[in-house]
C-alpha positions, 0 to 999 in steps of 0.5 A: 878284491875290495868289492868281492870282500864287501860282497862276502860281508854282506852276505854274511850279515844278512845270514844272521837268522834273526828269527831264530835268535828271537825267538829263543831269546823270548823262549818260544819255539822254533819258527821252523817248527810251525806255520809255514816253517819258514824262520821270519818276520810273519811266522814269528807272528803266528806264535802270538808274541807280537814283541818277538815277531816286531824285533824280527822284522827289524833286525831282518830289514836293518841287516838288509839297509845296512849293507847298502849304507855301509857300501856306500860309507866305503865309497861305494856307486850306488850299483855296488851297494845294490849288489852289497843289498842284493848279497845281504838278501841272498845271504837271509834266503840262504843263510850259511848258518841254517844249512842254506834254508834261510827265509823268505827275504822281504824284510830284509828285501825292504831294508836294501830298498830303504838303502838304495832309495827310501822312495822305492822303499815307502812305494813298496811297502804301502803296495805291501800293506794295502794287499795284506790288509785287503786280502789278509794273506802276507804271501799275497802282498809279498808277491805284489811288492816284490813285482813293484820293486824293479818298477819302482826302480826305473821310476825313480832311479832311471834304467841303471845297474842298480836297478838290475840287482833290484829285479835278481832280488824280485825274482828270487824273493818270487821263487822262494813264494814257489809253496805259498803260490801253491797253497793259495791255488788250494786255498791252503793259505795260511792268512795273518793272524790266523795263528799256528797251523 
C-alpha cells in the first residue's frame, strides 16, 4: 500500500505541466499552440524567450529526480525509486491535468536518471548534447539518448529491476517521438532554434 501511495504521488507531481505554468507566467502563448505543440522544454524555445524555456526545463527534470529522492528519503531500494521516477515520467507524458496529452518526457526522463544514478545521468546527456549539436534536430538527440539509457543502465548499475523501468521509460519516451520520426522521414522537422512553424 505504501509503495502504490508513493506511485500515485509520483505521478501526480510529475503531471504538474511546467511548460504551461511558464509560459503563462512570462505571458506567452500557449506551447500547444505553436511549433510541435507539445508543452515542453524545447518548444517553450521556440517562442524565443530562452528564460522561460530554462525554467521549464528545470522544473520538468526536478519534478523527475525528486520523486527518485524522495523514494529513496522513504526507505525506498533503488528498484522502487526507479518505478517512483518511472511514475513521475508517466505522470508528464499523461498529465491527469491536460486531459492526458502531457510532453514528450526527456527532461523529466533525465532528472529520474540524475535520481537513480548521476553517471547514467551525465552519460545520456552528453549523447543528447553532442547529437543535437551536430544534427540541430532535438528529436534526434532525444532518440539517441533515450536508446542509451537502459544501455547505460546495465553498465553502471548491473542487470537489476531498476534497470527494467529504466528500458519502459526509453520505450514510451520513443513512442511519444512516433510524429517527430515521421516529420524527420519527410524532412519536416523542425531543427532548434529554427523558431515558430
Amino acid at each position: 500500500m505504501s509503495l502504490l501511495l508513493l506511485l500515485l504521488a509520483a505521478y501526480l507531481l510529475g503531471s504538474i505541466p511546467f511548460a504551461i505554468v511558464t509560459s503563462k507566467l512570462f505571458g506567452l502563448q500557449d506551447p500547444r499552440r505553436y511549433g510541435s505543440g507539445n508543452p515542453g522544454a524545447t518548444n517553450v524555445l521556440r517562442s524565443g524567450n530562452k528564460a522561460a524555456a530554462a525554467l521549464t526545463l528545470l522544473g520538468d527534470s526536478l519534478k523527475g529526480w525528486l520523486a527518485v529522492w524522495v523514494a529513496g528519503e522513504l526507505g525506498f531500494g533503488i528498484g522502487e525509486a526507479a518505478l517512483a521516477g518511472l511514475a513521475a515520467f508517466l505522470g508528464h507524458v499523461f498529465t491527469v491535468f491536460l486531459r492526458f496529452n502531457g510532453g514528450k518526457g526527456v527532461a523529466t526522463a533525465l532528472g529520474v536518471l540524475a535520481g537513480v544514478d548521476g553517471r547514467i545521468a551525465i552519460f545520456c546527456a552528453v549523447i543528447w548534447l553532442m547529437i543535437a549539436y551536430t544534427s540541430r534536430y532535438s528529436s534526434v538527440a532525444a532518440l539517441s539518448a533515450a536508446v542509451a539509457a537502459p544501455l547505460a543502465g546495465l553498465l553502471f548499475l548491473g542487470p537489476q529491476p531498476a534497470v527494467a523501468a529504466l528500458a519502459v521509460m526509453a520505450a514510451v519516451l520513443i513512442w511519444r517521438h512516433k510524429t517527430n520520426i515521421v516529420r524527420l522521414r519527410a524532412g519536416t522537422e523542425g531543427k532548434i532554434g529554427g523558431g515558430k512553424s
